[in-house]
N, C-alpha and C positions, 0 to 999 in steps of 0.2 A: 149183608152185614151180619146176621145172622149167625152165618155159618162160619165167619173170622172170628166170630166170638166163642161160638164151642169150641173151636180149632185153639184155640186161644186157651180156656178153660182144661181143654185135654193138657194141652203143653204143660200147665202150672201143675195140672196134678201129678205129672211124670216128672217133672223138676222136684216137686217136693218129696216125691217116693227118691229119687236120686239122689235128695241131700242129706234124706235118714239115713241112706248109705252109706254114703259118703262119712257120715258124722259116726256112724258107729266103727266102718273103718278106721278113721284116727283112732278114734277110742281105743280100739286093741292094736294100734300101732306100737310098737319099742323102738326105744333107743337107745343108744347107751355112750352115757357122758364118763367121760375118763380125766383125769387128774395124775399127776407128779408119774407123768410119760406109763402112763397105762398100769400105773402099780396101783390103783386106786381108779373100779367102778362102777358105777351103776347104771341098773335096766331102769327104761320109766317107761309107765303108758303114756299113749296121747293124754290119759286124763291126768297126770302127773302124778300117778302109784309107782312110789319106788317097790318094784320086784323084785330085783337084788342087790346085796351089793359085795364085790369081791375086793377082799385088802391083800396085795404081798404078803406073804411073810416079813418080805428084807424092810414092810416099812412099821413095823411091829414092832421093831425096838426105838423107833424113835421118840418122842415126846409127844406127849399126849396133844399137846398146842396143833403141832405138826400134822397130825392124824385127822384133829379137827378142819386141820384147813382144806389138807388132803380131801377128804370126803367133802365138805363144803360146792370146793371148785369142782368136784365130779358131777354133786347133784343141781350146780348151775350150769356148767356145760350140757346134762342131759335136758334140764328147762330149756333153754338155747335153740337146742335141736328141737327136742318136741313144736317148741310155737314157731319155727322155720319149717318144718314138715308140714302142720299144718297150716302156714301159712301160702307154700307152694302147692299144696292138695287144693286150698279152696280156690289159688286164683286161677288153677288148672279149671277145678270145676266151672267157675264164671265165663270163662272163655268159653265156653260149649252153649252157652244160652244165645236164644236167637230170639235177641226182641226184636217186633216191628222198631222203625226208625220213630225215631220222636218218644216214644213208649215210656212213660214217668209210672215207676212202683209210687203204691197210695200212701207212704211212708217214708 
């Protein structure tokens, strides 16, 4: 018994080295959400920093209203993608763990 339990103990500590990874990967993950068919967008980190953001020219003369919305729907589209990204990164990662059968987290 003993020894399923260090075995046990090593695993968790390699899972949680794994998940720092994992979680600083998203971190400096990008994406980029685009709006009114690519004239309009922006980069975001996993942690939702917009990096950039590029506008047409051609959508520069239109109304300011427009511009706002433009940009808007870019930087919802790149939220979108960010918590989809991570949301396929982590269930990627959970799929790799190897509890015993019956095995209940203390939480």
């Amino acid at each position: 018994m003993k020894g399923k339990l260090s075995d046990l103990m090593q695993q968790a500590q390699k899972m949680q080295a794994d998940m720092q990874k994992a979680q600083e990967e998203l971190a400096n993950a990008e994406v980029v959400g685009e709006s009114g068919a690519g004239m309009v967008s922006v980069v975001m980190t996993g942690r939702h920093d917009v990096k950039r953001v590029s506008i047409d020219d051609a959508v520069m003369g239109e109304d300011k209203e427009v511009l706002e919305d433009l940009l808007a729907a870019a930087v919802n589209d790149a939220v979108r993608k960010v918590e989809a990204h991570n949301r396929d990164a982590m269930a990627d990662f959970a799929s790799g763990i190897n509890l015993p059968p019956g095995f209940k987290m203390p939480f």
